[in-house]
Backbone as numpy.savetxt, mean C-alpha at the origin, in Angstrom:
# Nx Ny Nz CAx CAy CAz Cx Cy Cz
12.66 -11.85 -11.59 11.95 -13.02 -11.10 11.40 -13.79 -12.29
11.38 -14.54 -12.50 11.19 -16.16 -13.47 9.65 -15.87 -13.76
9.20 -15.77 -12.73 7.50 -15.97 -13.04 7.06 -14.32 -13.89
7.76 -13.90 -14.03 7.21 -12.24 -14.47 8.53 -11.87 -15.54
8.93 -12.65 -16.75 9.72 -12.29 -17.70 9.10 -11.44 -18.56
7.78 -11.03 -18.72 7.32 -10.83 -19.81 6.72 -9.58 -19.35
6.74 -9.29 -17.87 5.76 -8.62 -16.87 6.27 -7.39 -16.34
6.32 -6.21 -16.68 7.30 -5.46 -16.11 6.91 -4.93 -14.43
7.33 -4.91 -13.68 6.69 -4.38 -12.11 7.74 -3.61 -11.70
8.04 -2.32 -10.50 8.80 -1.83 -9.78 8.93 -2.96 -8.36
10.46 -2.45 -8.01 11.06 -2.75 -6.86 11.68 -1.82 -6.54
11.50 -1.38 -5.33 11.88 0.40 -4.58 12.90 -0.34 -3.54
14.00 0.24 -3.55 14.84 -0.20 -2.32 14.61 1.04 -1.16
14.87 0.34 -0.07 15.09 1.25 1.11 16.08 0.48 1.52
16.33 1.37 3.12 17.84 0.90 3.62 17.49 -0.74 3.90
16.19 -1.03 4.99 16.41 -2.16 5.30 15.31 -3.13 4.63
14.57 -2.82 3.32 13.76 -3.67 2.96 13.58 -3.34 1.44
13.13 -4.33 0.35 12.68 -4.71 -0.77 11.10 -4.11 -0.99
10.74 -3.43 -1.88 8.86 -3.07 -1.87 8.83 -3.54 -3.00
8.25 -4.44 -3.53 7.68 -5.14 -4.62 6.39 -5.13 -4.94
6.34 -4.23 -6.09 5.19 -4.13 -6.41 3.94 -5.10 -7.20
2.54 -4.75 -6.53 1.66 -5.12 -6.65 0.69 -4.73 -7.73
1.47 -4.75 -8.70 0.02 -3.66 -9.63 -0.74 -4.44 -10.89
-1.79 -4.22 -11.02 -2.73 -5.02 -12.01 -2.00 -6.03 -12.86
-1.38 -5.44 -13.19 -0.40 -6.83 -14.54 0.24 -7.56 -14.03
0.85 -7.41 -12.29 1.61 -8.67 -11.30 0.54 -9.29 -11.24
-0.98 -8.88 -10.88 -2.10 -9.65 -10.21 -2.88 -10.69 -11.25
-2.47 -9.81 -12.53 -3.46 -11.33 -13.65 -2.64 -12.31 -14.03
-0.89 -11.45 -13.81 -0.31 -12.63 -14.55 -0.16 -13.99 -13.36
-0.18 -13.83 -12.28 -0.26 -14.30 -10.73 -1.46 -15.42 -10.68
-2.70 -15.30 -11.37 -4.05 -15.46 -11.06 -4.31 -16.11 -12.57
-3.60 -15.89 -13.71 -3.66 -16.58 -14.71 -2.81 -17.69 -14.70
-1.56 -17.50 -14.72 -0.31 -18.22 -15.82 0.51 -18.61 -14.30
0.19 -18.54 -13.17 0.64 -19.87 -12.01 -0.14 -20.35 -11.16
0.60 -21.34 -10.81 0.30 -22.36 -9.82 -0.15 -21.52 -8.88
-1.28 -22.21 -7.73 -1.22 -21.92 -6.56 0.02 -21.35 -5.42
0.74 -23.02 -5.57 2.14 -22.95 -4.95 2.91 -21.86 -5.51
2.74 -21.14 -6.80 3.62 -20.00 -6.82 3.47 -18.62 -6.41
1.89 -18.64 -6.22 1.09 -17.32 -5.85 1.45 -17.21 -4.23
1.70 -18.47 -3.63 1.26 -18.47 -2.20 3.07 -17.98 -2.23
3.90 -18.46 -2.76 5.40 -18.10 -2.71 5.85 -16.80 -3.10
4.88 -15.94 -3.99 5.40 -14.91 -4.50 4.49 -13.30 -3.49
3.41 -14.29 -3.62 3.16 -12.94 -2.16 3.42 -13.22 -0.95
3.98 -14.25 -0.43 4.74 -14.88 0.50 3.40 -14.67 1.88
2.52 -15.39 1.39 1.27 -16.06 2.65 1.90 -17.29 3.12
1.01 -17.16 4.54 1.21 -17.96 5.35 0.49 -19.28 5.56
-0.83 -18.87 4.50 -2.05 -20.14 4.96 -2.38 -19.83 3.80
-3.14 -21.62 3.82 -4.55 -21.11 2.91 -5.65 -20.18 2.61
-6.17 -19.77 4.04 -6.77 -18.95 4.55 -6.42 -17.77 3.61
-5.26 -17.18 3.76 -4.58 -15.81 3.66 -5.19 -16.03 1.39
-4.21 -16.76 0.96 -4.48 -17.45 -0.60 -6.34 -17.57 -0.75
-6.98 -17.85 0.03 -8.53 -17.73 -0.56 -8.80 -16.59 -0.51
-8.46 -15.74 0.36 -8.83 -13.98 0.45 -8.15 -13.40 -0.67
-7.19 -13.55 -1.14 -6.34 -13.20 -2.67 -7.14 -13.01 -3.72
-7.17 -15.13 -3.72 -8.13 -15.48 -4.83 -9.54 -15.00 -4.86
-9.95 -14.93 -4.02 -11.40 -14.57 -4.11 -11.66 -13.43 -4.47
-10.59 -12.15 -4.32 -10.02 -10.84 -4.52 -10.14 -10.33 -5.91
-9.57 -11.34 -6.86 -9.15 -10.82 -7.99 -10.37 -11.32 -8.87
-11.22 -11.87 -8.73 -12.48 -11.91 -10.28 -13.18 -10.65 -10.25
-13.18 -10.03 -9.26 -14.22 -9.05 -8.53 -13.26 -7.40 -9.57
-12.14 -7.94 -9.99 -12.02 -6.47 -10.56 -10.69 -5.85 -9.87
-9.70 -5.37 -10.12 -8.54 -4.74 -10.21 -8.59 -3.29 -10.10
-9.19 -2.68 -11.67 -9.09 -1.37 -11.91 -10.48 -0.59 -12.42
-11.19 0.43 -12.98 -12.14 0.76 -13.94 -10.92 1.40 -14.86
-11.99 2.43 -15.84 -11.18 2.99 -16.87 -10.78 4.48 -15.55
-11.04 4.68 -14.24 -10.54 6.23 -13.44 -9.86 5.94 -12.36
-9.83 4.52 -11.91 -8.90 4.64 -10.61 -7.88 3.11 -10.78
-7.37 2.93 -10.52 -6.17 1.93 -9.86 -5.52 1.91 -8.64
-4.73 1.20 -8.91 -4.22 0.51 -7.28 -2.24 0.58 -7.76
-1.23 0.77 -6.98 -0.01 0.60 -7.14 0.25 0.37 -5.41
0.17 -0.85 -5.11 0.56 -1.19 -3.49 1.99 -2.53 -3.96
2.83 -2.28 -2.65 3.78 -3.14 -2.23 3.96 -4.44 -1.35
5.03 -4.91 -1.61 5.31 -6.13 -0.40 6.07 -5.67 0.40
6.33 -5.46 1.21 7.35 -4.97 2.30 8.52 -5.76 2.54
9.33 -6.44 2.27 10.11 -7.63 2.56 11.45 -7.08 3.14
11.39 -7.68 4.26 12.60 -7.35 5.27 14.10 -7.98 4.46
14.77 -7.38 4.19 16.02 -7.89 3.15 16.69 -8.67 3.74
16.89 -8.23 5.29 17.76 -9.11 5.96 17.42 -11.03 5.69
16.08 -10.99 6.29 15.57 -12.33 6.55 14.74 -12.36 5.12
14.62 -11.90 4.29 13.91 -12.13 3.06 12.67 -12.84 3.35
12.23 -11.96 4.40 10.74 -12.32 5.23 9.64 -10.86 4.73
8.28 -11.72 4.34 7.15 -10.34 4.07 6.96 -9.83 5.50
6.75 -8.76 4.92 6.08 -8.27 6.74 5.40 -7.13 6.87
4.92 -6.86 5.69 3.45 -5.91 5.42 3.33 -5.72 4.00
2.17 -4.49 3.80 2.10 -3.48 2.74 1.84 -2.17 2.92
2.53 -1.44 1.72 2.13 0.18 2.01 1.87 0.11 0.32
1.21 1.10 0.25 1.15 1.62 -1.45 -0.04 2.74 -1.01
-0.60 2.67 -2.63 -1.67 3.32 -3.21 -2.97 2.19 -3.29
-4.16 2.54 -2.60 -5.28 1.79 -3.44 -6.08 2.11 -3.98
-6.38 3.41 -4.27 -7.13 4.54 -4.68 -6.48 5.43 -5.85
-6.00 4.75 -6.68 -5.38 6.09 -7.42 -6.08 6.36 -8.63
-6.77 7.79 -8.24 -7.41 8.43 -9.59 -6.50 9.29 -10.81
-6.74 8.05 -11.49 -5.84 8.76 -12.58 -5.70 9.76 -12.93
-7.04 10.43 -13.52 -7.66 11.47 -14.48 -7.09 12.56 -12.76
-7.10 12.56 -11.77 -7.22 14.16 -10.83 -5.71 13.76 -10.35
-4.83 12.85 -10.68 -3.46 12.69 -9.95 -3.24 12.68 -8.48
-4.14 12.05 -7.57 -4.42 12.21 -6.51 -4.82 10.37 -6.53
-3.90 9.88 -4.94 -4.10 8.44 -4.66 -4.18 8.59 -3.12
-4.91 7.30 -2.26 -5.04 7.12 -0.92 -4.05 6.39 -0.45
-3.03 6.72 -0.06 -2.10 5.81 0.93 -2.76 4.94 2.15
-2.38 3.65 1.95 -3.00 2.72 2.72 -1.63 1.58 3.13
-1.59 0.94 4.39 -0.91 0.63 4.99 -0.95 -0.35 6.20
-0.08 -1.46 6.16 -0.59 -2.39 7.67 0.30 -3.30 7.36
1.01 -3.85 8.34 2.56 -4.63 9.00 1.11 -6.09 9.43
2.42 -6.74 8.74 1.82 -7.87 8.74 1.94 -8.84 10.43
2.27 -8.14 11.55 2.54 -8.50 12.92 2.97 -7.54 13.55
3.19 -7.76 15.00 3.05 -6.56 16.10 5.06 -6.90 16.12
5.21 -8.08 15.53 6.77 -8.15 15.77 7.71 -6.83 15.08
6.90 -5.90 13.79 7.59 -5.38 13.17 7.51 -3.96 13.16
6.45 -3.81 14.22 6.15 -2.30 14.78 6.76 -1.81 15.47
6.49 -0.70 15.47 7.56 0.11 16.43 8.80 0.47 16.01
9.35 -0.08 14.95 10.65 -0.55 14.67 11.04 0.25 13.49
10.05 1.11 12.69 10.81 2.09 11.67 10.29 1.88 10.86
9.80 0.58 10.12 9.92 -0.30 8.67 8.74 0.75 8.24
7.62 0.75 8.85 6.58 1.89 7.99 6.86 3.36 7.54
8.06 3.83 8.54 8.32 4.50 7.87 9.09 5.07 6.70
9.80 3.91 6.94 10.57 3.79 5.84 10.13 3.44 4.65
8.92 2.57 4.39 8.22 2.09 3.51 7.49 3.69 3.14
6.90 4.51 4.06 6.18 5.21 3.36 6.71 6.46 2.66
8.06 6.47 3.10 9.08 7.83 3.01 9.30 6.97 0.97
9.23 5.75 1.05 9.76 5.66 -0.12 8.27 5.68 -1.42
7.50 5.18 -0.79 6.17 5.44 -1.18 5.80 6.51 -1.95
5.82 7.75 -0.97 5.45 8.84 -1.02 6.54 9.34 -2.06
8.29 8.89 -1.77 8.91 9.40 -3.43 8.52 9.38 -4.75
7.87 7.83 -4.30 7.44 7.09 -5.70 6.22 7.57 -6.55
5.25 8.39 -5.30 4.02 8.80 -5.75 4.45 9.96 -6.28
5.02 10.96 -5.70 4.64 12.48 -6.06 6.39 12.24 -7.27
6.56 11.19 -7.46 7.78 11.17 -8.83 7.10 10.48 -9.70
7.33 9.00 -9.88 7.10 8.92 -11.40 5.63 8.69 -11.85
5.21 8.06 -10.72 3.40 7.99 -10.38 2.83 9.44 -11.31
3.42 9.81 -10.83 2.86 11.96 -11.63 1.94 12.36 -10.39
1.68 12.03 -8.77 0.35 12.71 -8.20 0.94 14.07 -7.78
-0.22 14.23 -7.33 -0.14 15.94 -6.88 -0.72 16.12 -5.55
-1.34 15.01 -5.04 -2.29 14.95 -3.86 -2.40 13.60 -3.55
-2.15 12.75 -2.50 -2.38 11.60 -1.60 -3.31 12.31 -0.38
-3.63 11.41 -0.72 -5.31 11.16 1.04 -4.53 9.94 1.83
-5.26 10.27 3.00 -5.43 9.23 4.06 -6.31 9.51 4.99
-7.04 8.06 5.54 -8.22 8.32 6.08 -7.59 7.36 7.52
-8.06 8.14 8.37 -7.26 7.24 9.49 -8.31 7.80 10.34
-7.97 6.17 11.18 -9.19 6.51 12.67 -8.93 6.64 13.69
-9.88 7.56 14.72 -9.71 8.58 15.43 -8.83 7.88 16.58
-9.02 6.50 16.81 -7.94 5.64 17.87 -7.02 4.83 17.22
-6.47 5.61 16.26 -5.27 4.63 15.81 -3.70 5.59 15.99
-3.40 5.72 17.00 -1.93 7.03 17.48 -1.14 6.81 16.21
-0.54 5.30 16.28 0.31 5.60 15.67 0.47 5.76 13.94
-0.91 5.59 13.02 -0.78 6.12 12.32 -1.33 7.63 12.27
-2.00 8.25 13.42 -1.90 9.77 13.57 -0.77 10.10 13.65
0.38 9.84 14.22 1.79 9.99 14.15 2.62 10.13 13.17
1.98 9.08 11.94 2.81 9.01 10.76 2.04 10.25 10.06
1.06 10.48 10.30 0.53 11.90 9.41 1.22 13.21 9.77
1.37 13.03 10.95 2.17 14.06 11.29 3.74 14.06 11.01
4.20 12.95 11.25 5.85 13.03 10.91 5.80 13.28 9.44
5.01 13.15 8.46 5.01 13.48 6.92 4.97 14.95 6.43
3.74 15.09 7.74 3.17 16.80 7.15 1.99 17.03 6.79
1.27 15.40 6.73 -0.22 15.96 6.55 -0.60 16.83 7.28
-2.02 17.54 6.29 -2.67 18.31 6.85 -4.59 17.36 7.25
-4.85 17.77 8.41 -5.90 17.22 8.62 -7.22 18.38 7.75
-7.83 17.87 7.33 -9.05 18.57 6.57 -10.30 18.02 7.20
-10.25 17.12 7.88 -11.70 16.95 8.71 -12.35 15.25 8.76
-13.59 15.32 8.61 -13.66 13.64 9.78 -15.17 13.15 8.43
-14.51 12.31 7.75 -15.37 11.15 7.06 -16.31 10.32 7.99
-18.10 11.04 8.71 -18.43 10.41 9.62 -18.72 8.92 8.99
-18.87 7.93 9.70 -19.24 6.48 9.94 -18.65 5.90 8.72
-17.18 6.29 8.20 -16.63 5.91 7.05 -15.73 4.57 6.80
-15.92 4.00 7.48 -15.26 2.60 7.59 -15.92 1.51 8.47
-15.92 0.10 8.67 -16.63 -1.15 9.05 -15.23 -2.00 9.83
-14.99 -1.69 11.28 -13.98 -2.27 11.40 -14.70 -3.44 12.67
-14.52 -4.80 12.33 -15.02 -5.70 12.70 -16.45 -5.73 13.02
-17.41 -4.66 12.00 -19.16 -4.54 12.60 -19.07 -3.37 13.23
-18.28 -2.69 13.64 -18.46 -1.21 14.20 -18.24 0.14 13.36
-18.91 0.57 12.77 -19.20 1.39 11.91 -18.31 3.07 12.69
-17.40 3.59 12.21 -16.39 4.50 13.21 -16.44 5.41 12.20
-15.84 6.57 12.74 -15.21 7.74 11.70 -13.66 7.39 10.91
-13.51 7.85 9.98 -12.10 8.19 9.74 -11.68 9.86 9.55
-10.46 10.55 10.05 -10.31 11.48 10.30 -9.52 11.89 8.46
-9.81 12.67 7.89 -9.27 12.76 6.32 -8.26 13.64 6.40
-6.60 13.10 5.78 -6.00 13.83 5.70 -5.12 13.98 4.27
-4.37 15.31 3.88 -3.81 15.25 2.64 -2.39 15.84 2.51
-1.65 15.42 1.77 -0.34 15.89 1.44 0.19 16.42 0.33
0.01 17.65 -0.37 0.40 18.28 -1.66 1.72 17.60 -2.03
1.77 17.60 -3.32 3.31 17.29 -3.95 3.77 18.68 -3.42
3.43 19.96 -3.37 4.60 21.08 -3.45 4.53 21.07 -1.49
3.76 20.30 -1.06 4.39 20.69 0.41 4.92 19.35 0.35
5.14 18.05 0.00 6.25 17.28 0.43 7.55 17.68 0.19
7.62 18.38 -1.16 8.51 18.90 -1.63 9.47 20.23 -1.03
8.87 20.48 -0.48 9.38 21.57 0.52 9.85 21.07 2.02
9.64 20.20 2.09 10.08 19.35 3.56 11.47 18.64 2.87
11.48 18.34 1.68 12.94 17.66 1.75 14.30 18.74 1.75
């Protein structure tokens, strides 16, 4: 890509989509050295709206010197349409352990595989060149179908983060779960 010659980033193929990564050096060079019109084209938003939540995103800080972030674009190959993210937003360097985090950008693209496929490639990417040894996920107690994806992976549930998340003013649990590199590794 033109706008990132200088910039090195991953792109993970799966069968039916592109994951383009999101990681600190896509986000300054994005927020420095282009246009609006190229930011709004390259993370492929829909509104302004969507571009002020970005921008407003990035003065506030990226990384410290113990954790980072390695998250994706989801882009449907067929229609070279975005249509979520999966990655890492939590990744502690120093313990090799990151939080998988995740959400389809419409109800049009659920149901339909793409997360899992996104996270099957995810999860290669983490416990390979990433180096982890341990991914978290914190998921809440009425959300099935990512209880579903914990289970089709292999998490193990370890117990309930009380009042650990703010979802529209309602202060809820998230249920904490984890996936060893040597038990993903044993499922393939």
């Amino acid at each position: 890509m033109a706008l990132f010659k200088d910039t090195e980033y991953i792109v993970l193929e799966t069968e039916r989509m592109r994951l383009i990564e999101m990681a600190p050096p896509i986000m300054t060079t994005l927020f420095t050295q282009c246009t609006d019109e190229e930011i709004v084209a390259f993370l492929r938003l829909e509104s302004m709206e969507e571009f002020s939540i970005e921008q407003a995103a990035f003065p506030k800080g990226m990384v410290t010197y113990r954790t980072s972030y390695s998250n994706f674009l989801m882009i449907d190959t067929e229609e070279n349409k975005f249509i979520g993210r999966c990655g890492y937003h939590m990744w502690y360097l120093w313990h090799q352990r990151a939080e998988l985090g995740y959400a389809m950008k419409s109800d049009e693209y659920k149901g339909k595989g793409y997360m899992s496929e996104a996270i099957k490639a995810i999860l290669d990417y983490g416990f390979g060149p990433m180096g982890l040894n341990r991914v978290e996920a914190f998921v809440g107690r009425h959300n099935p179908p990512s209880l579903r994806m914990m289970d089709k992976f292999g998490f193990t549930l370890e117990g309930v983060m009380r009042e650990h998340f703010n979802k529209n003013g309602d202060v809820q649990d998230s249920l904490c779960f984890s996936l060893l590199k040597s038990e993903y590794l044993a499922q393939l």
